[in-house]
N, C-alpha and C positions, 0 to 999 in steps of 0.2 A: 610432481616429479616429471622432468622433462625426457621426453619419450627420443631414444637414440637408436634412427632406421641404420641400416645397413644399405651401405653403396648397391646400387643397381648397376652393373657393367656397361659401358655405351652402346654394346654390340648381342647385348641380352634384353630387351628391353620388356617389360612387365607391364600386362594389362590389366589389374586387379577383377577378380570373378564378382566379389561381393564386397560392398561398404562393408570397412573399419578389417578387410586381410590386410591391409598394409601395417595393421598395427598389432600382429599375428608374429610370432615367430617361428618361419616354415626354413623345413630343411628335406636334400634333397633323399626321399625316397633309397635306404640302403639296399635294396633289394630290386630296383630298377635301376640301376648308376647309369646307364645309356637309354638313349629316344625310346621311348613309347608309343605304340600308335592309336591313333584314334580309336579302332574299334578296344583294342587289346585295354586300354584305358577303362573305358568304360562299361566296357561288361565283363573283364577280367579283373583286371591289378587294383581296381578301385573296393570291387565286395569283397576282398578282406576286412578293409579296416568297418565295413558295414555290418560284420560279422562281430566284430572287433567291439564296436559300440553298444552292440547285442547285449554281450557277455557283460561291461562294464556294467551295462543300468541291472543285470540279474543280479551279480553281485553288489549292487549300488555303489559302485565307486565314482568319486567326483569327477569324471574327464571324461572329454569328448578328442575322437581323432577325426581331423579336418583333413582334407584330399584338396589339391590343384593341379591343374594340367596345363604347366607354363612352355611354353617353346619345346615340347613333344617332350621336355622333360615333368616327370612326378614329383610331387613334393607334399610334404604334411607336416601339420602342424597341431601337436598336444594342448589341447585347451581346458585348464583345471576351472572347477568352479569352487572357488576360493571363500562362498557364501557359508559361514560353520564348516570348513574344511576339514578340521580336527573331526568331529562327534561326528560326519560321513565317515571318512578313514575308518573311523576306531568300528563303527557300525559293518564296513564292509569286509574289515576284517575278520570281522568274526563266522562272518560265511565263510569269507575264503580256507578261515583254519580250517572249519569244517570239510570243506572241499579237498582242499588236501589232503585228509585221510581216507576220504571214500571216491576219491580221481579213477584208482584202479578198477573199483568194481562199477561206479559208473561207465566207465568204458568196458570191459567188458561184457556186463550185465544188459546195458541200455544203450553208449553211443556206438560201438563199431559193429553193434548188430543192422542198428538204425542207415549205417552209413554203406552195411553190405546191399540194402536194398537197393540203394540210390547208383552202386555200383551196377549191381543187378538188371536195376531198369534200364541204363545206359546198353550196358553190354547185348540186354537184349532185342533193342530197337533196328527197324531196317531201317538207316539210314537212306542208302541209294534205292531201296523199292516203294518210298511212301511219296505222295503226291506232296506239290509244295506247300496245301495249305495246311496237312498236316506236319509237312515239315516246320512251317509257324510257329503251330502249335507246340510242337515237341522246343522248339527254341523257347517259349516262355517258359514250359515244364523246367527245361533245363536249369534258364535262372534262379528258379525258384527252390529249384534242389540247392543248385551251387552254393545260391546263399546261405543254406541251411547247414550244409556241408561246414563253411566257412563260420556260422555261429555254434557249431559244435566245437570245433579246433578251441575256437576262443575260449569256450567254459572247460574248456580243458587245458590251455596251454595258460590259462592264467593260474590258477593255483600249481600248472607243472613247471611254472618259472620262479613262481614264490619260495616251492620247498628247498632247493638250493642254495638259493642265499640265506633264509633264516637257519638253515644247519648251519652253513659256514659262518654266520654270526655268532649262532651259540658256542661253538667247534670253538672259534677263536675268545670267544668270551672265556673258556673252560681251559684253553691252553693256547695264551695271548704271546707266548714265546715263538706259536707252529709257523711254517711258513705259510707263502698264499696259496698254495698249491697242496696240503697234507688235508685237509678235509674235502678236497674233491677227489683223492686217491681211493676216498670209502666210497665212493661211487663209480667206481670204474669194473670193469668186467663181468659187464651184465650180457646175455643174449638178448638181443635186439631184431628185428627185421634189417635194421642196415648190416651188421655184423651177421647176419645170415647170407646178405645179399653177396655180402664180401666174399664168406666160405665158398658159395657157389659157383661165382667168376673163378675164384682161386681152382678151383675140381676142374672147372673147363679147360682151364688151362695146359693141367695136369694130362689130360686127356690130351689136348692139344700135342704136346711132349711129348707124349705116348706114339705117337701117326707120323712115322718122318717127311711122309708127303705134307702134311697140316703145319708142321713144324718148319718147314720148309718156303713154305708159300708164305707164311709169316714173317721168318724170318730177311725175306728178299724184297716185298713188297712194301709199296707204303700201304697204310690203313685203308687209303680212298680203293685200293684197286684189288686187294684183299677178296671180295666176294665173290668177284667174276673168276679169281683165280680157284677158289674152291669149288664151286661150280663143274668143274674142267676135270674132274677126278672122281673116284666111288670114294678114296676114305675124306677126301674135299667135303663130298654130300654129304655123306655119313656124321662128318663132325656139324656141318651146316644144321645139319637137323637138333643135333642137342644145342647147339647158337639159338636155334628156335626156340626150344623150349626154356632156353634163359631167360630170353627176352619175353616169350610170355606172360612169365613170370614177376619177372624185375623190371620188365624194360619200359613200363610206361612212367618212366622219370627221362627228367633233360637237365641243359644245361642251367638252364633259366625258367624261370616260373612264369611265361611268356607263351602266348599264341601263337606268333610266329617262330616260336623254334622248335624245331623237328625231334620227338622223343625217339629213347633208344631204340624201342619198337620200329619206328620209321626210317631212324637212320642210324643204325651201330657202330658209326665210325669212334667214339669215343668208348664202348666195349672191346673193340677190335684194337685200338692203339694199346689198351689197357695188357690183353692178353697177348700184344707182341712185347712188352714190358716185361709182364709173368714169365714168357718161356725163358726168357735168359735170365732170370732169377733162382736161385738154388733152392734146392726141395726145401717146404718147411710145412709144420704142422698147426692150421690155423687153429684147430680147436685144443693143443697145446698152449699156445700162447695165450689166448682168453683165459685159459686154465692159470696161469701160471700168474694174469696178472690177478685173477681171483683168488691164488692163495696168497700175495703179497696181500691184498685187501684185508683178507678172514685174517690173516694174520699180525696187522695195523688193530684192525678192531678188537681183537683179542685180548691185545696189552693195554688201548686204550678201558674197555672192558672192568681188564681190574685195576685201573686207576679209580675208576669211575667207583667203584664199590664202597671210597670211603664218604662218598658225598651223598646227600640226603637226597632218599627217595623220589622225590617231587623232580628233582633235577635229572634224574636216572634215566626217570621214566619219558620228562620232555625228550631228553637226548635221543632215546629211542623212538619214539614218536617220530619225530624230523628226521633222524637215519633212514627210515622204514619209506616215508614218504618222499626224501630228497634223491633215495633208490629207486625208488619206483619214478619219479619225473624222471630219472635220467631213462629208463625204457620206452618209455612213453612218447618220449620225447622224441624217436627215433621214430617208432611204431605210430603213430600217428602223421607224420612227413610220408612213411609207406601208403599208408589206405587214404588220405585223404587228401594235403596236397599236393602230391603229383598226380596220381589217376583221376584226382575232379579235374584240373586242368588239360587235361589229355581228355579227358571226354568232351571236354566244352571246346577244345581244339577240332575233335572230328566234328563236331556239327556245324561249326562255323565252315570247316572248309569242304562241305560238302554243299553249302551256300556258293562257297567260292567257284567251284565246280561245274554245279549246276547256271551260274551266271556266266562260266566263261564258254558253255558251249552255246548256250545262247546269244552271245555277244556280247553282253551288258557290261562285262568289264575285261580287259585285255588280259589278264594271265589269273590264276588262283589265287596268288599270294595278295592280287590287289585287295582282296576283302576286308585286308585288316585297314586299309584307309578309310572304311566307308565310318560313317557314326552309327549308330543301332538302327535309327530310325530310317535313315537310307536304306541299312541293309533290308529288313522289313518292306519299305515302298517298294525299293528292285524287285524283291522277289516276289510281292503280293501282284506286281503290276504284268510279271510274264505271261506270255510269250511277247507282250509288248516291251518294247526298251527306253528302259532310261538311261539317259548318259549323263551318267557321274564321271568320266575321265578326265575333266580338265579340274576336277576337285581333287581327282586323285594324284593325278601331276603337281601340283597345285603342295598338296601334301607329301608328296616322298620329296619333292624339292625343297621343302621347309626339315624334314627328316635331315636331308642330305647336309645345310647347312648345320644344323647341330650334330650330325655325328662325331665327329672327330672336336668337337669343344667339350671346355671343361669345363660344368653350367657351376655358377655360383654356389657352394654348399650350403647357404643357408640367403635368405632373403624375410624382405618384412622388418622388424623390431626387433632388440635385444633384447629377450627378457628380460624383467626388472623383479628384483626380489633376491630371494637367495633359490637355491635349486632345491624341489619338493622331497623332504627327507622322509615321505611315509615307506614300508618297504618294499610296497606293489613298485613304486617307482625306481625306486634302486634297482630293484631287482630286474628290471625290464633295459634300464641301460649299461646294467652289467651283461645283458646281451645284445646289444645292439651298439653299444661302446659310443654314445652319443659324444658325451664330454673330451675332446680330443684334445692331447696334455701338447703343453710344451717342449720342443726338443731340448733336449738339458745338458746334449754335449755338443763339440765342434764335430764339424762334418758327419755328424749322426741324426738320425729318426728315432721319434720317441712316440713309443704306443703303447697299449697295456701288456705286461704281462700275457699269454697266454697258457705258456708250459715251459717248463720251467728246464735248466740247461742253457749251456754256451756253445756255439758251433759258428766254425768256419766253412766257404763252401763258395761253388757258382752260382747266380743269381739266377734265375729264368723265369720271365715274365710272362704268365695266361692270364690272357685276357679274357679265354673262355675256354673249356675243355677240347675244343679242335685247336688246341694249341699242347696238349699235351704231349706229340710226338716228340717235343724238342727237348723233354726231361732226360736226363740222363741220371744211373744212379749216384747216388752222392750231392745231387743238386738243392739248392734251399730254392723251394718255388716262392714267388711273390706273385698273389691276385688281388684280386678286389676283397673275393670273400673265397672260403671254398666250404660248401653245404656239402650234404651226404654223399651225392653222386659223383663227388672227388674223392670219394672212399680210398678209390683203385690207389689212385697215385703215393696215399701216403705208403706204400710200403717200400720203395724205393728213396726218398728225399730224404734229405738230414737234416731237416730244418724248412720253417715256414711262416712269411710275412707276407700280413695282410693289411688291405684299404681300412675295411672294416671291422664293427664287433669288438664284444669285449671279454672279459674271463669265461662267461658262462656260452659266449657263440658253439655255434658248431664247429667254427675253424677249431678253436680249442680245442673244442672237448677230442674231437680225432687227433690233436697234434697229443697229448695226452694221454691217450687210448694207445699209443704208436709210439710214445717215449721219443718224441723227437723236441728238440726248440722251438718257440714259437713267439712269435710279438704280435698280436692283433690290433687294427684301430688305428693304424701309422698314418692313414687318411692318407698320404703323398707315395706312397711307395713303391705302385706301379706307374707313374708319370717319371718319379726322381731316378729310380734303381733303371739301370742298363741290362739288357743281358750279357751275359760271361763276366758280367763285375764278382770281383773277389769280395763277399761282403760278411761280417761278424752278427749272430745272431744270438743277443742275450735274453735268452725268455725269465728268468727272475726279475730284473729289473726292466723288463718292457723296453731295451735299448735297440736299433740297428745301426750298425757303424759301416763306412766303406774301406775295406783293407785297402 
């Protein structure tokens, strides 16, 4: 079989890491779409998928995920080992069933006790009072959690991705008339830590409303200048201080699952945009709404229920089984993004930049932020080598100017070889690109985009394009937001939009599952949509059929 590469761009050019990647088929990292930097690379964005590989060999499934760090941009590539690929499958499936039913109490029972430690330990470390070789040290410790951290998520987010789709297979097996959206309805309105996370902004709010002075300063300022103005007042302070306690709480989440971006703890400007959005929104009652969409659910299931009564026991009882546990992946699902990754990432943020810190009063590198250019082992040499200096800057010039030329490009989506064969129809696999929306369809009308499905409904509307949640002040209500992706920490915004298209993802993402949770339209997976879509275009958003059209 003759093996068919994919163009390399003349302006992108590829140095392959190891004989026989060219003959690999890598795609770009959905979860990093812009530059990566050196350190963030490889002590960050890379121990997922290490985590990743963990989880695979515990449940013995056939695949390896491979990592490259091409032109600051990330890429990977799924590597099946196709040797008895059947009798693996069928072998690791049968843990996974297992896992599936006993997900919840492993996690509660055994991993987010495990992961409270690791919190634990963080929180309780002096950073700025321990000398640097202990600071060293506490850096390997750290690794050595993170990754542990990171192979927790995996033994959990792999059977919390599998139970969804095999309901919704059986779901549809059992009433192959339903649409694609009636058996992810039985999994809706559950309490989550995000949907907690949500009530709570939502109260601050409320509060906010309450303080005409608070109300006030919100209402007049932008977000960036918000803080100083409350400052400048007692019911200003007074509200600041519950702002504290939010953030506390919630706030070590960002935009991006990145080193370099500043969590809300650090910088609230994306909580602050959120709650000048909330005060001109009209009272509503969020633990109503949850309610209400969990009596629609209890009440689906009910009638479903006694259909189900005339078909033979064996079947009943599967049904239930995959209800029980495709409910519980979807809390889980949430609840595990709360304790593990954002707060691991936020803790492995502070110690890097108290690296950063500590170098920049010393000299060794010209501002904080430089750190994330450094490689590990640099950062290590600098800091083992102090009060002496090494001069790493013309490495790091060197690199934000290689940054700078890939920022604003649009790195090739995929590089290496077309796979050959047909696409791995085991259901780990399905189920993993029903959320990451890999297979990206063809557009199938005139001047329209065409992506999956996300939620279902037709809506018209203005366009407005984030690119990252400091771009949220530009929403207005009534607007169909189009991003890349939008994970948990875009919670806020969905209560105001009427609609929402995304780069990435597929039925089972998180863009979904909140457009969903929200009763709004959705298409996920458009790949082109924040390049092609304008802001203030008038644009149609068909979430049944996965269409985007331009009015």
């Amino acid at each position: 079989m003759t093996t068919e590469f994919i163009p390399i761009p003349p302006d992108f050019p590829v140095k392959w890491e190891e004989t026989g990647d060219e003959y690999l088929f890598w795609q770009l990292e959905p979860h990093f779409p812009k530059p990566v930097t050196p350190l963030d690379y490889h002590i960050n964005a890379r121990i997922p998928f290490v985590g990743f590989n963990k989880a695979l060999k515990a449940f013995r499934f056939p695949l390896e995920a491979r990592t490259r760090y091409i032109n600051t941009c990330y890429y990977v590539s799924y590597v099946y080992d196709n040797d008895g690929m059947e009798a693996k499958v069928k072998a690791s499936m049968e843990k996974l069933d297992i896992a599936m039913t006993t997900m919840m109490a492993s996690w509660k029972n055994e991993w987010l006790p495990e992961i409270m430690t690791h919190l634990d330990y963080w929180e309780s470390f002096d950073l700025t009072g321990v000398s640097m070789p202990a600071l060293l040290k506490h850096l390997d410790e750290t690794e050595k959690r993170v990754d542990r951290c990171w192979e927790i998520h995996f033994l959990l987010y792999l059977p919390m991705l599998l139970a969804p789709h095999l309901f919704g297979e059986m779901y549809h097996d059992l009433f192959p008339d339903s649409g694609p959206f009636e058996a992810l309805e039985l999994l809706a309105g559950f309490e989550n830590a995000n949907v907690e996370s949500s009530r709570a902004l939502w109260d601050l709010s409320r509060q906010a409303l309450a303080s005409p002075a608070v109300y006030k300063i919100l209402a007049e300022n932008d977000a960036a200048t918000v803080l100083p103005r409350l400052r400048d007042s007692a019911q200003g302070r007074s509200f600041l201080a519950e702002l504290d306690k939010y953030l506390e709480k919630y706030g070590k989440r960002g935009d991006r699952l990145t080193l370099p971006s500043p969590f809300w703890v650090e910088d609230p400007f994306p909580v602050i945009s959120s709650l000048q959005d909330y005060v001109n929104q009209p009272d509503r009652d969020l633990s109503a709404d949850l309610k209400a969409i969990k009596d629609r659910r209890e009440e689906k299931l009910a009638k479903i229920r006694e259909t189900l009564k005339d078909y033979p026991q064996p079947v009943v009882s599967q049904f239930e089984i995959l209800l029980k546990a495709a409910q519980e992946a979807q809390i889980l699902r949430e609840d595990h993004g709360h304790w593990i990754d954002f707060p691991v990432i936020y803790h492995l943020r502070r110690v890097v930049m108290e690296f950063g810190r500590r170098m920049t009063e010393a000299g060794v590198i010209d501002s904080r932020d430089d750190i994330f250019y450094l490689m590990p082992d640099e950062l290590r040499q600098a800091a083992a080598m102090l009060p002496r200096k090494t001069d790493f800057r013309g490495r790091i010039a060197e690199r934000r100017l290689t940054e700078k030329r890939f920022a604003d490009y649009s790195p090739p989506p995929t590089l290496g070889a077309l796979p050959s064969g047909a696409f791995p129809d085991d259901p780990l696999s399905i189920a993993f690109f029903k959320i990451e929306g890999f297979e990206l369809p063809v557009s199938e009308v005139p001047d329209g985009l065409s992506g999956h499905p996300g939620s279902g409904g037709t809506v018209r509307g203005r366009a407005k394009v984030l690119r990252s949640l400091s771009d949220a002040g530009k929403l207005e209500p009534g607007d169909i937001m189009v991003a890349i992706s939008a994970g948990p920490t875009w919670t806020p915004l969905f209560g105001s939009i009427a609609g929402l298209v995304t780069d990435i993802g597929g039925v089972l993402s998180h863009s979904a599952v909140l457009a969903r949770e929200y009763g709004i339209p959705a298409v996920v997976g458009v790949s082109t949509a924040t390049s092609v879509i304008q802001d203030g275009q008038i644009i149609e958003v068909d979430g049944d059929r996965g269409i985007v059209k331009k009015v």
